[in-house]
TORNU-71592 format. One line per 8 residues: number of its first residue (from 1); their letters; for each residue x, y, z of C-alpha. Coordinates in nm, 3 decimals, always signed. Layout:
// TORNU-71592
NUM	a	X,Y,Z ~ ...
This chain:
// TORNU-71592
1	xxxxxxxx	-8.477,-16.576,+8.688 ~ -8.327,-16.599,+8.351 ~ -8.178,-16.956,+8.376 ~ -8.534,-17.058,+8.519 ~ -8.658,-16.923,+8.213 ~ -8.455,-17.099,+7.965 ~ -8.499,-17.409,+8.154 ~ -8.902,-17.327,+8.096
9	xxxxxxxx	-8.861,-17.250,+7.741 ~ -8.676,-17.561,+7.676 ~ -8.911,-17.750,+7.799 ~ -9.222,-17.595,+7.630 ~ -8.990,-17.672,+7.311 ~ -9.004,-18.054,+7.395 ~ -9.337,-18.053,+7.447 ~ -9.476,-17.843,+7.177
17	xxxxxxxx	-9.324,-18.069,+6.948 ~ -9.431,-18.390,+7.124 ~ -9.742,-18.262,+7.081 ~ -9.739,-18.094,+6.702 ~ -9.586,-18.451,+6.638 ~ -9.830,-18.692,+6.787 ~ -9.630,-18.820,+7.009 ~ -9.834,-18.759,+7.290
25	xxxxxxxx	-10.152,-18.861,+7.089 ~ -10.469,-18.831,+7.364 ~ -10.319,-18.701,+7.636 ~ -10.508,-18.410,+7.762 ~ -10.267,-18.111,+7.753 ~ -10.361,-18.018,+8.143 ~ -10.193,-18.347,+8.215 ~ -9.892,-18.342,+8.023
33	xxxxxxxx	-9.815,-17.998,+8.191 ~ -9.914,-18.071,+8.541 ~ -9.712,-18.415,+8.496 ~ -9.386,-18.259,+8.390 ~ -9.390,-17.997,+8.637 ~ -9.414,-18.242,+8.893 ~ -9.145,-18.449,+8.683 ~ -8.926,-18.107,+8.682
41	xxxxxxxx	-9.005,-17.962,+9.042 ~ -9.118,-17.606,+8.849 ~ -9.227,-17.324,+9.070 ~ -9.550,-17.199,+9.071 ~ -9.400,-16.901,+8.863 ~ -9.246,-17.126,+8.621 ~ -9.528,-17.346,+8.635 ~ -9.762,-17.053,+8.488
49	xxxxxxxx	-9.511,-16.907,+8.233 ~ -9.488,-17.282,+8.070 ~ -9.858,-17.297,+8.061 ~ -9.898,-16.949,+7.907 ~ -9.626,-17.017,+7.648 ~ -9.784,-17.337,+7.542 ~ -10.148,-17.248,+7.540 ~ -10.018,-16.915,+7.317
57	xxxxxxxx	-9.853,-17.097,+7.071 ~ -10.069,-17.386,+7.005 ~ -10.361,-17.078,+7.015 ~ -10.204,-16.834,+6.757 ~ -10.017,-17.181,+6.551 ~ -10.014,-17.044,+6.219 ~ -10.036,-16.684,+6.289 ~ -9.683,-16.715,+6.450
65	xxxxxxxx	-9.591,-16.859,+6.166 ~ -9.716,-16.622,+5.923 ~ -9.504,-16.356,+6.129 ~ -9.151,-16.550,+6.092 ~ -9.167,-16.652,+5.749 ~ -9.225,-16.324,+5.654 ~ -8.827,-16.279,+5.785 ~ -8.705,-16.592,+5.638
73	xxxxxxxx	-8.572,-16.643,+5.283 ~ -8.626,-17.007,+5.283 ~ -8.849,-17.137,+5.568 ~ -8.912,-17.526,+5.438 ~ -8.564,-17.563,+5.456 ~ -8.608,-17.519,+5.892 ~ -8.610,-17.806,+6.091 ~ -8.908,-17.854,+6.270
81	xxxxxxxx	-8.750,-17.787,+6.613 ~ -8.586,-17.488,+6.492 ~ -8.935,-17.376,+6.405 ~ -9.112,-17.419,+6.681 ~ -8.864,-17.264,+6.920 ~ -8.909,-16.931,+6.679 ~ -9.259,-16.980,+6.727 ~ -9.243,-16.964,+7.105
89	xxxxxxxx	-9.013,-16.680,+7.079 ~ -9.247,-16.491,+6.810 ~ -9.521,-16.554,+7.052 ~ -9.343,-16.378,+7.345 ~ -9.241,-16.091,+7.180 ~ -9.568,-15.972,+7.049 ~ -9.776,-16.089,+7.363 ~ -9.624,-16.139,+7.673
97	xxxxxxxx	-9.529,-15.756,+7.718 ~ -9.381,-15.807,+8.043 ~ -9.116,-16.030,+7.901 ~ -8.858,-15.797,+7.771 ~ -8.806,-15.845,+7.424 ~ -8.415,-15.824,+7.442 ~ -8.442,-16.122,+7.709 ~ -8.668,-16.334,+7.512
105	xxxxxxxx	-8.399,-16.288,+7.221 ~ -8.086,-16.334,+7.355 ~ -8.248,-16.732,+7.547 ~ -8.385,-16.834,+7.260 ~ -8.036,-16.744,+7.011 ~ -7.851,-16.978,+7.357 ~ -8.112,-17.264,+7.310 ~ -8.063,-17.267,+6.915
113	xxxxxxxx	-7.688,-17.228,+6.986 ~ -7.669,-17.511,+7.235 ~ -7.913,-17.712,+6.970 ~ -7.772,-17.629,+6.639 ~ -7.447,-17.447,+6.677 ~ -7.295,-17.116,+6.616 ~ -7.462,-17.094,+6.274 ~ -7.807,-17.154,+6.349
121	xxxxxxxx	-7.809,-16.956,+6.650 ~ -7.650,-16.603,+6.435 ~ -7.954,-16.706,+6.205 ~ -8.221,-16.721,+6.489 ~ -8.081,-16.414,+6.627 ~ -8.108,-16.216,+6.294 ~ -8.472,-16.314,+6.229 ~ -8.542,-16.276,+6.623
129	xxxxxxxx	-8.414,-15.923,+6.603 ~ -8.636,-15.799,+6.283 ~ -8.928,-15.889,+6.465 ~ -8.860,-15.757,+6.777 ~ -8.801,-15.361,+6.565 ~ -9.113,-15.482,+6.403 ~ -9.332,-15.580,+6.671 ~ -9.587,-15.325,+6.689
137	xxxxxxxx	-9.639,-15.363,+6.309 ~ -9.708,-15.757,+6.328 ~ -9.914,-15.765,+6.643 ~ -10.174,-15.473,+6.473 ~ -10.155,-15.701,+6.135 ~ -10.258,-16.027,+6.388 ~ -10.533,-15.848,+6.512 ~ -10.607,-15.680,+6.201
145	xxxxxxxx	-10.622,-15.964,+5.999 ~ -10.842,-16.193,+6.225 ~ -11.108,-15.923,+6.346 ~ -11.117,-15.866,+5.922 ~ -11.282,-16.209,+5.921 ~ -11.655,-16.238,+5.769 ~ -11.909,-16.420,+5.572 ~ -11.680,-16.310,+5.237
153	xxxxxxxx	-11.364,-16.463,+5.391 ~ -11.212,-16.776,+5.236 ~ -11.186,-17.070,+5.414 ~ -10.795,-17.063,+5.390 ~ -10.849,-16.738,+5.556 ~ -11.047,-16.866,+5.775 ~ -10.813,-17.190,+5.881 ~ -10.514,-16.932,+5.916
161	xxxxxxxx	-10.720,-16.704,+6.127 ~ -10.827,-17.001,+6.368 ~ -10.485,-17.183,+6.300 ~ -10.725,-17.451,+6.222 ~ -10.675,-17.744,+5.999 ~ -10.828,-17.658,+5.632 ~ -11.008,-17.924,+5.588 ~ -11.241,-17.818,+5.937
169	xxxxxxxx	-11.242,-17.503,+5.793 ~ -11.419,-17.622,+5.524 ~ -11.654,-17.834,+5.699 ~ -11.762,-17.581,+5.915 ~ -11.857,-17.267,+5.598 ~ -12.015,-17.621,+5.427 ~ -12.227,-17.663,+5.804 ~ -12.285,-17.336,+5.975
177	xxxxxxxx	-12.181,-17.053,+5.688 ~ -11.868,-16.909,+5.618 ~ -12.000,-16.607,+5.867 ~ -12.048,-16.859,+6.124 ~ -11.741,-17.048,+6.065 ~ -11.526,-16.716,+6.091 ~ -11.670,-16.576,+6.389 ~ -11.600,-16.902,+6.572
185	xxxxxxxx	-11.184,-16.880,+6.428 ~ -11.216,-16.526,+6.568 ~ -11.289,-16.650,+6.887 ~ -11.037,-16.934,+6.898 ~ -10.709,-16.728,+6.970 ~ -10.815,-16.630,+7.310 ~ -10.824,-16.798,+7.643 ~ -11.159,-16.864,+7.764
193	xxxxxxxx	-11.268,-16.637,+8.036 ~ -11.277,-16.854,+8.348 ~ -11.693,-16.986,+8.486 ~ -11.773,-17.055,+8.770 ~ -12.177,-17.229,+8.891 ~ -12.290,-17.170,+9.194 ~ -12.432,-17.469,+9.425 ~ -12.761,-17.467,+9.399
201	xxxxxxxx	-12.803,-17.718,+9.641 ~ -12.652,-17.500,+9.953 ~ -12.859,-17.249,+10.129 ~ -12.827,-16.924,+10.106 ~ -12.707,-16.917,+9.748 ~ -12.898,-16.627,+9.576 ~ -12.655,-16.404,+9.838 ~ -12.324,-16.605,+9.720
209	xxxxxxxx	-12.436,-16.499,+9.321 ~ -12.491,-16.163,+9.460 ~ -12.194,-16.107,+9.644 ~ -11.971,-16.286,+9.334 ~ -12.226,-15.998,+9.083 ~ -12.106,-15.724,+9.349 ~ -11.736,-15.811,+9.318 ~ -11.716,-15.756,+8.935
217	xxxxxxxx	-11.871,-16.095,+8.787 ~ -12.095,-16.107,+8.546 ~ -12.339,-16.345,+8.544 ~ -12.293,-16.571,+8.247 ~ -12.616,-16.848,+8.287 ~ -12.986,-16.869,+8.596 ~ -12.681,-17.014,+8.839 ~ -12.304,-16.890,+8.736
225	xxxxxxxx	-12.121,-16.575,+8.619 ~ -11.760,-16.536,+8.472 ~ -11.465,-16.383,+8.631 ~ -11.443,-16.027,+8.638 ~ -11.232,-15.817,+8.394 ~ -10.931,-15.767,+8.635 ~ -10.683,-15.578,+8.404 ~ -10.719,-15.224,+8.550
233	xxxxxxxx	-10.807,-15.358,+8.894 ~ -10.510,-15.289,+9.154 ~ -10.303,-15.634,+9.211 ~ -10.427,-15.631,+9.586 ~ -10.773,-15.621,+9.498 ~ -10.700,-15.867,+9.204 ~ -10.545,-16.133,+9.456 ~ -10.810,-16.093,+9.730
241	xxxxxxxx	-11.049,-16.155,+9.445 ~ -10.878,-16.471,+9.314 ~ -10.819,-16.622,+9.674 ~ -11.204,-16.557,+9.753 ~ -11.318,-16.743,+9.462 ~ -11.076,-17.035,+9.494 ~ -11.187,-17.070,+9.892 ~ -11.554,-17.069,+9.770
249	xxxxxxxx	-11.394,-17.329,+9.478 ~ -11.283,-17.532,+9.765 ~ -11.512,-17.553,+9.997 ~ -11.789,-17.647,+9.727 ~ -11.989,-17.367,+9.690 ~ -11.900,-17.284,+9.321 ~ -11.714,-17.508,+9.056 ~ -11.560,-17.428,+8.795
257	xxxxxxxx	-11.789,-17.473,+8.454 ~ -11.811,-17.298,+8.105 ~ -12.087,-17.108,+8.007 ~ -12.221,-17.320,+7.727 ~ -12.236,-17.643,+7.974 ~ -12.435,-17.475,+8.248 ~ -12.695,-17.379,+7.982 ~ -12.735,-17.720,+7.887
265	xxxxxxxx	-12.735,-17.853,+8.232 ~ -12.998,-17.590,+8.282 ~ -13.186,-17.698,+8.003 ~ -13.199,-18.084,+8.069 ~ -13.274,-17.993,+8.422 ~ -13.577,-17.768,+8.344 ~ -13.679,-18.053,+8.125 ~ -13.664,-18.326,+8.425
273	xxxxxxxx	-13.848,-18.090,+8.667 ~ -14.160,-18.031,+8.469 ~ -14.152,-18.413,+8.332 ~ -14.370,-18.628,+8.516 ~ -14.390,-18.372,+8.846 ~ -14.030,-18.421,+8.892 ~ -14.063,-18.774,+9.003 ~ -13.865,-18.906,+8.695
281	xxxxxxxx	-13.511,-19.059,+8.698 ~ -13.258,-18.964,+8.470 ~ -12.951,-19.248,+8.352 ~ -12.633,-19.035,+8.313 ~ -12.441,-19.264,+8.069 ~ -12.156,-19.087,+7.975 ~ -12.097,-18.875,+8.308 ~ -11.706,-18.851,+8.298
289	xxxxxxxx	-11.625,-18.638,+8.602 ~ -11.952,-18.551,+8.662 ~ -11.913,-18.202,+8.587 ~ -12.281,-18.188,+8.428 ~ -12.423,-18.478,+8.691 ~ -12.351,-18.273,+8.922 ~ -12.483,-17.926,+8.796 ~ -12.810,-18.163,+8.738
297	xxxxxxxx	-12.826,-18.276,+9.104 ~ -12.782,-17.942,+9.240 ~ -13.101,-17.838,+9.099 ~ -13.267,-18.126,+9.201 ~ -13.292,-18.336,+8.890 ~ -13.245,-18.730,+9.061 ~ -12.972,-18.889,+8.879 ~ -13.006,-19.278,+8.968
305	xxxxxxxx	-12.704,-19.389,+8.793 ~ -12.407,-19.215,+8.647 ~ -12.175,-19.418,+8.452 ~ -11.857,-19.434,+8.267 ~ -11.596,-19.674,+8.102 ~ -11.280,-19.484,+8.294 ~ -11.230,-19.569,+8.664 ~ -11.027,-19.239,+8.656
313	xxxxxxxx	-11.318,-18.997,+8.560 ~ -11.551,-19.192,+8.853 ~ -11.277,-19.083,+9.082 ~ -11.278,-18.762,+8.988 ~ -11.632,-18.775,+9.012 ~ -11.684,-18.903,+9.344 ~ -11.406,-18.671,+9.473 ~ -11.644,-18.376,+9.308
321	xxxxxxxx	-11.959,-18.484,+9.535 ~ -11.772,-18.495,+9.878 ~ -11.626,-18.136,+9.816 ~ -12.009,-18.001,+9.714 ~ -12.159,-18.220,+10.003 ~ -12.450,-18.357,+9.754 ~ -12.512,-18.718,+9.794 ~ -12.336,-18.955,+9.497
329	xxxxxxxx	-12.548,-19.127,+9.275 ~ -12.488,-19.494,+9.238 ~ -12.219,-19.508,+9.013 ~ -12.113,-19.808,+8.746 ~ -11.775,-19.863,+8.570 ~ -11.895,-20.005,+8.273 ~ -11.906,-19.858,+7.907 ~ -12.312,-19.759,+7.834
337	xxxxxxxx	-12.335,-20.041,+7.572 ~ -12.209,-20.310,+7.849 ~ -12.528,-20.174,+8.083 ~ -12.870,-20.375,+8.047 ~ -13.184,-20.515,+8.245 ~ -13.256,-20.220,+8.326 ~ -13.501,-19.905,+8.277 ~ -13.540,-19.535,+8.311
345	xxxxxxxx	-13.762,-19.200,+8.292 ~ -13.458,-19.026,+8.094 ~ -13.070,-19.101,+7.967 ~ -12.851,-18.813,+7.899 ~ -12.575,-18.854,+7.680 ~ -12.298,-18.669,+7.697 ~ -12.152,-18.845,+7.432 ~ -11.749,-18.904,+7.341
353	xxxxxxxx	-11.702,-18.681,+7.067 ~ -11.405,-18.529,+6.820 ~ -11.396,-18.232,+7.096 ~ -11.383,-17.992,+6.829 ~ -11.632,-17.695,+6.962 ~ -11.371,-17.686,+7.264 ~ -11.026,-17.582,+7.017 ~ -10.996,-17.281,+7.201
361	xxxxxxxx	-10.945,-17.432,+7.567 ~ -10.780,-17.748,+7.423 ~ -10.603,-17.620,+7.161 ~ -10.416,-17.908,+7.124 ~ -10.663,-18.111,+6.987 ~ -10.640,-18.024,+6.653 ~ -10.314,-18.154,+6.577 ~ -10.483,-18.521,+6.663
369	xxxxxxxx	-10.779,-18.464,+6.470 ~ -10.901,-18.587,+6.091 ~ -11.161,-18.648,+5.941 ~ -11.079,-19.037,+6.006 ~ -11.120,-18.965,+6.381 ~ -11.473,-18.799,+6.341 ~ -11.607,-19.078,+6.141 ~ -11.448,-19.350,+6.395
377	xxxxxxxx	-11.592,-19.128,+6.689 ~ -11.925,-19.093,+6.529 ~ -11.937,-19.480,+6.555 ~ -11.903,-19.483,+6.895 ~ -12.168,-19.229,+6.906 ~ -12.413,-19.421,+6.703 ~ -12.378,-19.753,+6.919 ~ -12.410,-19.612,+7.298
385	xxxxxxxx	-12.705,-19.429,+7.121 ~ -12.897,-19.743,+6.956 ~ -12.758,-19.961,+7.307 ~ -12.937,-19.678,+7.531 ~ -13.283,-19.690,+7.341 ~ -13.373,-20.009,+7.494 ~ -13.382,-19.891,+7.864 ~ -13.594,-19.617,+7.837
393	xxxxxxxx	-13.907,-19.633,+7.915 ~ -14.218,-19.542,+7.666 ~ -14.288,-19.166,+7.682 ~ -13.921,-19.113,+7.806 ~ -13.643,-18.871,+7.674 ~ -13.298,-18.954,+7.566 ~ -13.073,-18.572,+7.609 ~ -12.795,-18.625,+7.359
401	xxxxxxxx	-12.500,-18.383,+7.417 ~ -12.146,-18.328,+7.236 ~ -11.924,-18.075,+7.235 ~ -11.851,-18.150,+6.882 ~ -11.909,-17.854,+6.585 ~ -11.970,-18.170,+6.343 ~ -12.288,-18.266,+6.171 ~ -12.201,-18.613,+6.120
409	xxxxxxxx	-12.165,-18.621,+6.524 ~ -12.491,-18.376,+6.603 ~ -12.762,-18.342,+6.357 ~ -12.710,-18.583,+6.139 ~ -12.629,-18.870,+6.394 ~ -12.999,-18.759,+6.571 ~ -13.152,-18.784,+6.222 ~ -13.035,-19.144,+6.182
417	xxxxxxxx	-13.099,-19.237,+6.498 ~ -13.471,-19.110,+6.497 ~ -13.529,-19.261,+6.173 ~ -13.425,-19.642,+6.314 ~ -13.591,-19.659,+6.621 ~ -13.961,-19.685,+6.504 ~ -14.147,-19.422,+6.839 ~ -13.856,-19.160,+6.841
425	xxxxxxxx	-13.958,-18.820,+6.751 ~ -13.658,-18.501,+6.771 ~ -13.819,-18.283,+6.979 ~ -13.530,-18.034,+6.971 ~ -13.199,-18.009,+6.837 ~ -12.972,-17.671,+6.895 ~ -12.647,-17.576,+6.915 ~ -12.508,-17.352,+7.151
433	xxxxxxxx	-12.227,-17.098,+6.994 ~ -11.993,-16.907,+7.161 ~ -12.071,-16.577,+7.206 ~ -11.786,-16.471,+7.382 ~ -11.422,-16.507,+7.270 ~ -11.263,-16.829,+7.360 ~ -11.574,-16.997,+7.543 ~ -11.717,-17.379,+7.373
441	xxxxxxxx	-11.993,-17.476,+7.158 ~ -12.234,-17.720,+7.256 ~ -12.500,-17.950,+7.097 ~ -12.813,-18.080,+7.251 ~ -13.082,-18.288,+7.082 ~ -13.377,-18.402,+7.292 ~ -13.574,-18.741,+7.140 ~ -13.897,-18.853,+7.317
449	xxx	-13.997,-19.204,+7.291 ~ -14.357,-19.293,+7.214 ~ -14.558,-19.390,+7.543
């Protein structure tokens, strides 16, 4: 198990840096890990420690950080791949207790030896050591210093806390409040706890929510709940409870979700039912892998025609609505702004965005973001908006969605667009903030057009 180990640390090395670097600019992390442990034949074991690692370190960036230097006399003279194998080291040793600390030393002191030499690895071993007696001391400071957090914090704090780039530290305590902007760093160090909707569509589904309620869920929006707390459940119940919800996963009956996109779902579709006696269509312009189109269809909100510029996503889309049995909506591969001639009740657009209300499930998005990326996405945001406009019919609603915690991509961008297109009126425009550790935000304007 060791040498597995090693072999799974190296490799969380490699691509932690790859990643910190830009080197694997856009690529969603989920891929790069599920392509090189197919690349690398990993286990399923090895296959979850590599995910854990990486998620933790991107997670708790600068907070690892903070904890090293603290045992180094002069850390900007480290090489950046000595760094970031402390950092995966610092990471195990104050949170992944079943990981001996001694083991997690002695691996990481061979992969710096092997790396460096004799030299660096007596150095990595010295540091390693100190933190290990200390470990108790810096793990309470961690959780110390980020549940401190509050509406008096600065936003350095604040961008440490959330290991965060400063500059969206800012933007969010100039947005939402620096009591706002803290509580959502608090939140980003944590894995979201896994959602789950249920299929509205299939019969008998009020007993499916119950039985998921009576096994320890907790219901988290009117059609899903999150997974139970498991950690004092015994491991036997624990696995029958995992393979139940995966066979339910599989056969269609629940997908997997968040919390803050079933409430918007819910919202557009409450929307569609009571607008024009449910008889309206809605244009899904954005739909990706339909995660949303398909939470819409389930409660019977018709979706005419989904579309998307990747032939990928429509895959994964179309794979989606054999497994829940609902019948596919006519599906285009064409960018919004390509789509014309034609006419609908409704568009929701689930628009590309910066991605930046999801940092705790993708944490590896904020090494690719700047405020040069927001700006360029917020074009793209402006022209599928002002392209859209033109096939909806008068007295019609557009439902614009990101998952962005940007003004210039949410309120603002609705502002502008409102105030070109002579008939739009904002009917609503909220955002939807985690209020859970770890879960997204969401944004979702509705704009009626003049009949």
């Amino acid at each position: 198990m060791a040498s597995s180990r090693l072999n799974v640390r190296e490799e969380a090395l490699g691509l932690l840096l790859n990643i910190v670097c830009g080197r694997d600019d856009a690529v969603p992390l989920p891929v790069l890990l599920s392509h090189l442990s197919s690349c690398k034949g990993l286990s399923s074991i090895q296959e979850a420690f590599l995910s854990e690692l990486t998620y933790g370190v991107l997670r708790l960036y600068s907070l690892l950080d903070l904890c090293a230097v603290l045992h180094i006399a002069r850390p900007g003279k480290l090489s950046s791949m000595m760094r970031m194998l402390l950092r995966i080291a610092v990471f195990e040793i104050l949170f992944m207790e079943r990981i001996p600390s001694r083991a997690t030393v002695d691996e990481c002191v061979s992969i710096a030896k092997r790396r460096f030499g004799q030299r660096a690895a007596g150095f990595c071993n010295a540091v390693l050591r100190r933190i290990s007696q200390e470990a108790s001391r810096l793990t309470d400071g961690i959780h110390e210093r980020v549940s401190h957090l509050c509406g008096s914090s600065t936003s350095e704090d604040i961008a440490l806390c959330g290991s965060i780039p400063p500059w969206l530290a800012e933007r969010w305590s100039s947005h939402y409040g620096q009591a706002v902007a803290a509580s959502i760093a608090r939140g980003l160090i944590h894995a979201p706890r896994p959602c789950w909707r249920v299929n509205t569509a299939r019969f008998g589904w009020n007993r499916l929510m119950a039985e998921c309620l009576s096994l320890g869920c907790e219901r988290c929006a009117p059609h899903g709940f999150f997974a139970p707390f498991t950690g004092k459940m015994p491991a036997d119940m624990q696995e029958a409870l995992w393979v139940r919800l995966h066979a339910l996963e599989a056969s269609g009956a629940v997908s997997r979700q968040g919390k803050p996109s079933q409430i918007v779902a819910s919202d557009v579709a409450g929307r569609m039912i009571r607008f024009r006696s449910g008889h309206a269509g809605i244009w899904d312009c954005c739909c990706g892998r339909g995660g949303k189109t398909a939470a819409l269809m389930e409660q019977g909100v018709r979706v005419i025609l989904a579309s998307d510029p990747s032939s990928f996503r429509l895959e994964e889309l179309q794979k989606q609505f054999c497994r829940l049995d609902i019948p596919c909506p006519s599906v285009l591969h064409n960018a919004a702004q390509e789509i014309t001639g034609r006419s609908f009740d409704a568009v929701f657009v689930d628009a590309p965005c910066s991605g930046t209300g999801t940092l705790a499930r993708n944490p590896e998005l904020k090494f690719r973001l700047s405020p040069e990326k927001i700006k360029a996405v917020s074009t793209v945001q402006k022209a599928i908006l002002d392209s859209i406009w033109h096939s909806l019919l008068p007295g019609g609603m557009v439902f614009y969605s990101t998952c962005a915690l940007d003004s210039s991509e949410n309120e603002l961008q609705v502002r502008r667009f409102a105030s070109l297109h002579p008939g739009a009126s904002i009917e609503s425009m909220r955002t939807y903030l985690p209020d859970s550790p770890g879960q997204d935000s969401l944004f979702l304007a509705v704009v009626r057009k003049d009949a």
